[in-house]
PAMI-386586 format. One line per field, with one value per residue: residue in three letters; x, y, z of N, C-alpha, C in turn. Coordinates in pm, whole numbers, m for minus. Last residue first. Layout:
N
resn = [ALA; ...]
n_east = [X; ...]
n_north = [Y; ...]
n_up = [Z; ...]
ca_east = [X; ...]
ca_north = [Y; ...]
ca_up = [Z; ...]
c_east = [X; ...]
c_north = [Y; ...]
c_up = [Z; ...]
END
This chain:
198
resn = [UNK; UNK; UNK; UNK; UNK; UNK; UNK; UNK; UNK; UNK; UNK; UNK; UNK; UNK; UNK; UNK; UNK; UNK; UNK; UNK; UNK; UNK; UNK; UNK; UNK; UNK; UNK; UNK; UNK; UNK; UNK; UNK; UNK; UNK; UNK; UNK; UNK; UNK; UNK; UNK; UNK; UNK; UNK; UNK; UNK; UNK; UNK; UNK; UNK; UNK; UNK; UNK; UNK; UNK; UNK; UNK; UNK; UNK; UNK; UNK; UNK; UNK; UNK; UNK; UNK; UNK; UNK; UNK; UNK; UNK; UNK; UNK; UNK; UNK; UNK; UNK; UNK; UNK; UNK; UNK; UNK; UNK; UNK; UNK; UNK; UNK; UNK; UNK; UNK; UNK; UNK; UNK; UNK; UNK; UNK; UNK; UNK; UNK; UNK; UNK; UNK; UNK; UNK; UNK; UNK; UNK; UNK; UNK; UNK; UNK; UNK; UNK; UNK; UNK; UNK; UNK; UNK; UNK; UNK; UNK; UNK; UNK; UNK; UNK; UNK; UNK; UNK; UNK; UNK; UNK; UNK; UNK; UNK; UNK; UNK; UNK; UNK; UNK; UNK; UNK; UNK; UNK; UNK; UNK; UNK; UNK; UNK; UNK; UNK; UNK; UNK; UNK; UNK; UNK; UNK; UNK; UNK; UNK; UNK; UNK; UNK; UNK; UNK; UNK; UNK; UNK; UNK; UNK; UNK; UNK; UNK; UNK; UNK; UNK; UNK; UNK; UNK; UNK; UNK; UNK; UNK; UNK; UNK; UNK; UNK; UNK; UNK; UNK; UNK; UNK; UNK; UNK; UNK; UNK; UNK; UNK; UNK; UNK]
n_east = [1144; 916; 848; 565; 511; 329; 285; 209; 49; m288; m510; m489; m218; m101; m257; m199; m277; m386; m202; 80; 190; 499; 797; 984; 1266; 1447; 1644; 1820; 1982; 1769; 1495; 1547; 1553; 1324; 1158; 1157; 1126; 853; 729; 741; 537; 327; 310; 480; 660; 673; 710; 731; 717; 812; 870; 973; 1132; 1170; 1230; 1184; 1293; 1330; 1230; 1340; 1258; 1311; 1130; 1236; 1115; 1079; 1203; 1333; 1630; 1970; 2218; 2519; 2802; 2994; 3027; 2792; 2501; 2225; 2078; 2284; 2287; 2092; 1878; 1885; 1823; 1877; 2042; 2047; 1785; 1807; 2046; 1851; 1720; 1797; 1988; 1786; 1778; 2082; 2114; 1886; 2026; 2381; 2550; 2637; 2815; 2797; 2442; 2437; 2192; 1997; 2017; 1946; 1761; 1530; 1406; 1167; 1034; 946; 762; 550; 463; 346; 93; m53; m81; m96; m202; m162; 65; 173; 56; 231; 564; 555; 503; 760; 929; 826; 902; 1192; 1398; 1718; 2045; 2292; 2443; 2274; 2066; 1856; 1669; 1453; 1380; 1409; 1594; 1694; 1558; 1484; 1610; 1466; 1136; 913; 723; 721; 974; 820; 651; 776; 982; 764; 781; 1018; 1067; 979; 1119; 1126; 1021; 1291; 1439; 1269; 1298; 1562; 1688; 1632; 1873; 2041; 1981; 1877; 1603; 1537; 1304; 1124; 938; 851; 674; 456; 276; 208; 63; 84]
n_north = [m89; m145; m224; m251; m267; m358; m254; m370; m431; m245; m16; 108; 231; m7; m284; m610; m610; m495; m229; m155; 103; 185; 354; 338; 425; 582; 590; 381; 457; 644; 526; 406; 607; 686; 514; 422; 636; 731; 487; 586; 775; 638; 482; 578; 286; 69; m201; m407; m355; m546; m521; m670; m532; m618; m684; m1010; m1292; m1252; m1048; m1014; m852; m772; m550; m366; m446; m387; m321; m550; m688; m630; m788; m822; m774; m687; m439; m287; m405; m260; m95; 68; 67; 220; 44; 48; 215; 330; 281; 71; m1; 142; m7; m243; m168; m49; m256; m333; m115; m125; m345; m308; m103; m60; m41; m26; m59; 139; 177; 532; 734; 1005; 1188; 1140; 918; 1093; 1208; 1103; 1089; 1402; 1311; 1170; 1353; 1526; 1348; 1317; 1641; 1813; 1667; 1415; 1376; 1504; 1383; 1151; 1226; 1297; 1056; 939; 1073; 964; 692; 743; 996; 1043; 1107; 1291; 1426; 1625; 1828; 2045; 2319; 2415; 2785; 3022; 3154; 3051; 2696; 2527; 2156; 1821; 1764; 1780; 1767; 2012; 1992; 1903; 2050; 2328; 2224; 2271; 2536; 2649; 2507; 2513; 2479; 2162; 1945; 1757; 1855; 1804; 1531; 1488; 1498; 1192; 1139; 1224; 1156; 821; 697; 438; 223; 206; m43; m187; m73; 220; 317; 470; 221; m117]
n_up = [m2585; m2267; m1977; m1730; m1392; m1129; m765; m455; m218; m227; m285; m528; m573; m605; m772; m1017; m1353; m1551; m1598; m1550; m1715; m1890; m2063; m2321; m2513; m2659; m2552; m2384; m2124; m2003; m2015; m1752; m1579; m1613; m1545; m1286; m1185; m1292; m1118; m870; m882; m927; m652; m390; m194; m20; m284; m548; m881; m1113; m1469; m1732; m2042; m2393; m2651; m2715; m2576; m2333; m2081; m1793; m1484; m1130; m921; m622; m272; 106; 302; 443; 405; 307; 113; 7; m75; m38; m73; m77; 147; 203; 350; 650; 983; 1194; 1198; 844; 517; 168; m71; m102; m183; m436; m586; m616; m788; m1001; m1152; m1308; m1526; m1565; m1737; m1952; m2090; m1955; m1699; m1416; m1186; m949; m826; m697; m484; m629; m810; m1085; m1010; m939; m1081; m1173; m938; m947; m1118; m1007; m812; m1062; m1142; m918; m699; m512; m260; m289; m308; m96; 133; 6; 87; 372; 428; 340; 562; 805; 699; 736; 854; 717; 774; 627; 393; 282; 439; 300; 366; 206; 129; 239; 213; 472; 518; 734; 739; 714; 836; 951; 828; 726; 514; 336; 205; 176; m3; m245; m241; m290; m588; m826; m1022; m918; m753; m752; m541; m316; m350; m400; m78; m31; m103; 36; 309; 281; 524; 742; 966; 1158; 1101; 753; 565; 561; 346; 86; m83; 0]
ca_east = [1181; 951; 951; 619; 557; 375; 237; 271; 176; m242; m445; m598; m364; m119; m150; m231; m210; m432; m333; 30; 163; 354; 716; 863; 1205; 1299; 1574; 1726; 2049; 1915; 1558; 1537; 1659; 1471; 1139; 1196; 1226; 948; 725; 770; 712; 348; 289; 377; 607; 583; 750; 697; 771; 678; 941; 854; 1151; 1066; 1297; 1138; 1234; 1453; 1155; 1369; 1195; 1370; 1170; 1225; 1178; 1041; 1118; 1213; 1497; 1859; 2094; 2482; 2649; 2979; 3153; 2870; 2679; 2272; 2034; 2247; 2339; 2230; 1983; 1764; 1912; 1762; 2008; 2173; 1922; 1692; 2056; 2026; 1661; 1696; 2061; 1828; 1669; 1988; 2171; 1909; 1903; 2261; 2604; 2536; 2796; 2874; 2563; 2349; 2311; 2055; 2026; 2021; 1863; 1612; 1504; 1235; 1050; 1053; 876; 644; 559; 424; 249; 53; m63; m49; m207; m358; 1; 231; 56; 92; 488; 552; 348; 615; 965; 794; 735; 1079; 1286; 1534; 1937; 2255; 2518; 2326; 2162; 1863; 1826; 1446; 1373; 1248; 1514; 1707; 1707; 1415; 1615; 1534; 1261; 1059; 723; 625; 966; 945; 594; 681; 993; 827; 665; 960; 1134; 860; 1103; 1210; 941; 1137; 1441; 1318; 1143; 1503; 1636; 1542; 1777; 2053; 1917; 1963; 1644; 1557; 1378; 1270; 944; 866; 630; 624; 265; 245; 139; 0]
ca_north = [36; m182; m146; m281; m198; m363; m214; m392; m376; m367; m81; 29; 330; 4; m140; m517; m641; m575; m207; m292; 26; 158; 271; 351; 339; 541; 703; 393; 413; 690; 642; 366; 472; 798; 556; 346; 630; 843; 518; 439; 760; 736; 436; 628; 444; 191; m151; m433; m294; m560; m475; m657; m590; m622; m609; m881; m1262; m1228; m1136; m966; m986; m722; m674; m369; m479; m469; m170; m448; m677; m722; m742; m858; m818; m850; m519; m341; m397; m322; m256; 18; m27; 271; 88; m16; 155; 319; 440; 139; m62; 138; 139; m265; m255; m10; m141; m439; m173; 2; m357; m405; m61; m74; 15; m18; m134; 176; 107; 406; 655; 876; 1243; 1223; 861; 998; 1310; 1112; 1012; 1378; 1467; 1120; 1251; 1535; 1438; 1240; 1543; 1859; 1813; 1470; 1357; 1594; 1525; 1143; 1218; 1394; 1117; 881; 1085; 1070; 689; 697; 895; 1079; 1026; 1276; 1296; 1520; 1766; 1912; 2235; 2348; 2624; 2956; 3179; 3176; 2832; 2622; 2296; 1945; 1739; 1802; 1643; 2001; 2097; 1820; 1923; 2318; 2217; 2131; 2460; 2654; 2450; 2535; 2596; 2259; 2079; 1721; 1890; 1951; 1586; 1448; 1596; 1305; 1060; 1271; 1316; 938; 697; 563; 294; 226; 41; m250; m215; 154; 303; 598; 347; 0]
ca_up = [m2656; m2395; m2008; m1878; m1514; m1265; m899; m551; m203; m288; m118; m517; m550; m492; m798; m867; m1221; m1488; m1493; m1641; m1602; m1909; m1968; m2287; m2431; m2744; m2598; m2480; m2225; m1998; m2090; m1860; m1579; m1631; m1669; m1410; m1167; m1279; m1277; m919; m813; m994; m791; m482; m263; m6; m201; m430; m779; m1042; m1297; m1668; m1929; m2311; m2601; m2771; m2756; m2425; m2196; m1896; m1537; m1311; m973; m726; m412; m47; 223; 489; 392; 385; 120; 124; m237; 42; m84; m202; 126; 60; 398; 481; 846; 1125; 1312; 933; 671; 286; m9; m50; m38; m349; m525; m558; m661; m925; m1028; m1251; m1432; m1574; m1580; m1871; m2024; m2025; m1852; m1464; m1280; m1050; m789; m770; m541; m513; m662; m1074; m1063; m826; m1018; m1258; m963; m806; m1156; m1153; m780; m938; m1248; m922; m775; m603; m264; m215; m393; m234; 115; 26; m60; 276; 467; 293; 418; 779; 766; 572; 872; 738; 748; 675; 484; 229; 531; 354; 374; 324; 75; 228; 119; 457; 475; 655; 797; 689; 717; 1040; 876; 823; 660; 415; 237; 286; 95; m166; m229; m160; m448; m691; m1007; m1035; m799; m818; m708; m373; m338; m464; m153; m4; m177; m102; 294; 305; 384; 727; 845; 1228; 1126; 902; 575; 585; 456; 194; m75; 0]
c_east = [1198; 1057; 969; 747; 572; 392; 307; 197; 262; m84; m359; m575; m482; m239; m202; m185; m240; m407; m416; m106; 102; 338; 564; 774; 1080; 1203; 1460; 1644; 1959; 1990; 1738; 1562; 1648; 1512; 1295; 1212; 1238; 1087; 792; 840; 804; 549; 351; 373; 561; 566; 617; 729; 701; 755; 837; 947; 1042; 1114; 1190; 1241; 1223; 1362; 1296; 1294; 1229; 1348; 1215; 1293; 1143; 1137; 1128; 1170; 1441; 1708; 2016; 2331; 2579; 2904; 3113; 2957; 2729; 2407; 2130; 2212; 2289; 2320; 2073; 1934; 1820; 1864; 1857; 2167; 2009; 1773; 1938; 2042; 1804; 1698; 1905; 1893; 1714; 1855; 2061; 1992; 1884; 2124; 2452; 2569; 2722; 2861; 2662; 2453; 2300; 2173; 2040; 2078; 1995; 1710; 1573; 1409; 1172; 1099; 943; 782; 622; 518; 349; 161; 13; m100; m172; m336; m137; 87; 67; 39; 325; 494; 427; 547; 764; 778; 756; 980; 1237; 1493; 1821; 2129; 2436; 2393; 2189; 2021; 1835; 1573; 1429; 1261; 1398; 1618; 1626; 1522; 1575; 1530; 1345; 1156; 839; 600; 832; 908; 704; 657; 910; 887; 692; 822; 1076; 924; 1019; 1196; 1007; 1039; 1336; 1349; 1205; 1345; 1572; 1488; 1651; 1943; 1936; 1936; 1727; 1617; 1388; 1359; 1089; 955; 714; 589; 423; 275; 143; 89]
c_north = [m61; m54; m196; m161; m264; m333; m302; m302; m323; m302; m209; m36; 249; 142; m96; m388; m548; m626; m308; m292; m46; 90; 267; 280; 392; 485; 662; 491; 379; 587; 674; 445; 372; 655; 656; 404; 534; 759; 586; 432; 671; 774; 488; 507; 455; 245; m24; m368; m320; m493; m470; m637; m548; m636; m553; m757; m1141; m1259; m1127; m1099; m973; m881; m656; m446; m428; m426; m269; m363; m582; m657; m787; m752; m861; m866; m636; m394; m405; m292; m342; m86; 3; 165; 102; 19; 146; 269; 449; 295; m14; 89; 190; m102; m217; m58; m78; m391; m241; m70; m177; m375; m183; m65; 6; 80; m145; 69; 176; 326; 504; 829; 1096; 1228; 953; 988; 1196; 1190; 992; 1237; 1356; 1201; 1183; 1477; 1458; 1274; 1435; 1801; 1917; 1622; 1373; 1535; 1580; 1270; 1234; 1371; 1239; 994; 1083; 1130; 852; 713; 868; 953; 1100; 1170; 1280; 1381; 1632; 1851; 2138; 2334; 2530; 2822; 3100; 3263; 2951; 2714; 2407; 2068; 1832; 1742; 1608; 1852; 2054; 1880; 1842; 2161; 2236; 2141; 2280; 2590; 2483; 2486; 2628; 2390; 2144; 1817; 1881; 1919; 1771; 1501; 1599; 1451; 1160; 1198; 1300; 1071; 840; 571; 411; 202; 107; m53; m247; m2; 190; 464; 413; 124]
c_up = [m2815; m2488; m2148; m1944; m1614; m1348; m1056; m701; m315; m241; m145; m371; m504; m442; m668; m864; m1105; m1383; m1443; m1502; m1651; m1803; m1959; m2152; m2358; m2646; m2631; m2463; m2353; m2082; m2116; m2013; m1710; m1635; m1696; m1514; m1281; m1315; m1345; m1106; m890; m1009; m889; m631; m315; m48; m174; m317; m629; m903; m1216; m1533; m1843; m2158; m2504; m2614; m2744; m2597; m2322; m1984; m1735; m1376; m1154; m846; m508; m148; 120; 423; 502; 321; 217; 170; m75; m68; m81; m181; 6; 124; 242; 473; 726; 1038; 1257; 1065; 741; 436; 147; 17; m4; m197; m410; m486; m549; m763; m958; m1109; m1337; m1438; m1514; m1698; m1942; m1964; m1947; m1603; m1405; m1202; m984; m794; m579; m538; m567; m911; m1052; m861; m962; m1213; m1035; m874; m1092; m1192; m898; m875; m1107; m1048; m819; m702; m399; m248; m364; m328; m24; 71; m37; 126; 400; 301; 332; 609; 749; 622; 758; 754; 795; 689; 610; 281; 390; 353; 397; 262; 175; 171; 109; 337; 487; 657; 704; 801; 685; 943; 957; 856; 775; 573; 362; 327; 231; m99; m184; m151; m306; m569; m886; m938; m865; m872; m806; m526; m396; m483; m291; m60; m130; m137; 133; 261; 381; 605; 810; 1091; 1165; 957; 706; 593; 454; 350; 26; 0]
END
């Protein structure tokens, strides 16, 4: 289900956060009202929130900022911030195609979250834990087709942003699409399904 944590006492890094600021472009003091009133950040001098890069946020707070954005703006919205991740998280170094492209989703998602101060992704070990679910990489080798059944808290819309820059970035042509027969979490379900064709 969107906006709700699946285990508690996660935290996601300020660079992955500020992501909500970039997300609005030109409406930065408008997304920072959403942070700021869940105690995200610090309110600069010009009204845009400071967010602390080496630092951690709560996700249960993080969340009830998106679900504000999307009761309050929209979901174009969270598709922006979506499309910002790739620029603002971190993402593992391996990643040369539209294949490893999708595949680093999941991997950078872990790296940029922690459970009592660990990262739940080690790049040295390949050592993943669990609690903020998955993002799945299902490649159809007849057609240039990869299915990603995203099993986690965030926006749907979010979701879509990020595949879609990550995808884009080594096929121009590429095209994401929700796959509406499947479960989606606007509907209280954990999970949404993408189609990634180019």
């Amino acid at each position: 289900m969107q906006y709700r944590v699946f285990e508690n006492g996660i935290e996601v890094n300020g660079t992955t956060v500020f992501s909500i600021v970039d997300g609005f472009r030109n409406f930065k003091i408008m997304a920072s009202k959403y942070l700021l009133e869940q105690g995200i950040g610090e309110k600069g001098s010009d009204g845009v929130a400071v967010i602390n890069k080496d630092a951690w946020y709560s996700q249960e707070k993080w969340l009830k900022a998106f679900e504000n954005i999307g009761k309050e703006v929209g979901s174009g919205t969270l598709f922006q911030i979506g499309l910002k991740i790739p620029e603002n998280a971190i993402f593992p170094p391996w990643v040369k195609d539209i294949d490893t492209a999708i595949k680093s989703i999941d991997v950078a998602y872990h790296m940029n979250h922690r459970k009592n101060n660990i990262p739940l992704f080690d790049p040295s070990t390949g050592n993943m834990k669990e609690g903020i679910g998955h993002y799945g990489f299902e490649r159809l080798s007849s057609k240039n087709m990869i299915i990603s059944e995203c099993n986690n808290p965030y926006p749907c819309d979010f979701d879509k942003g990020i595949i879609t820059a990550m995808a884009k970035k080594f096929e121009l042509k590429a095209s994401v699409t929700h796959l509406d027969s499947a479960p989606c979490r606007k509907n209280g379900t954990n999970s949404c399904t993408y189609i990634i064709t180019w």
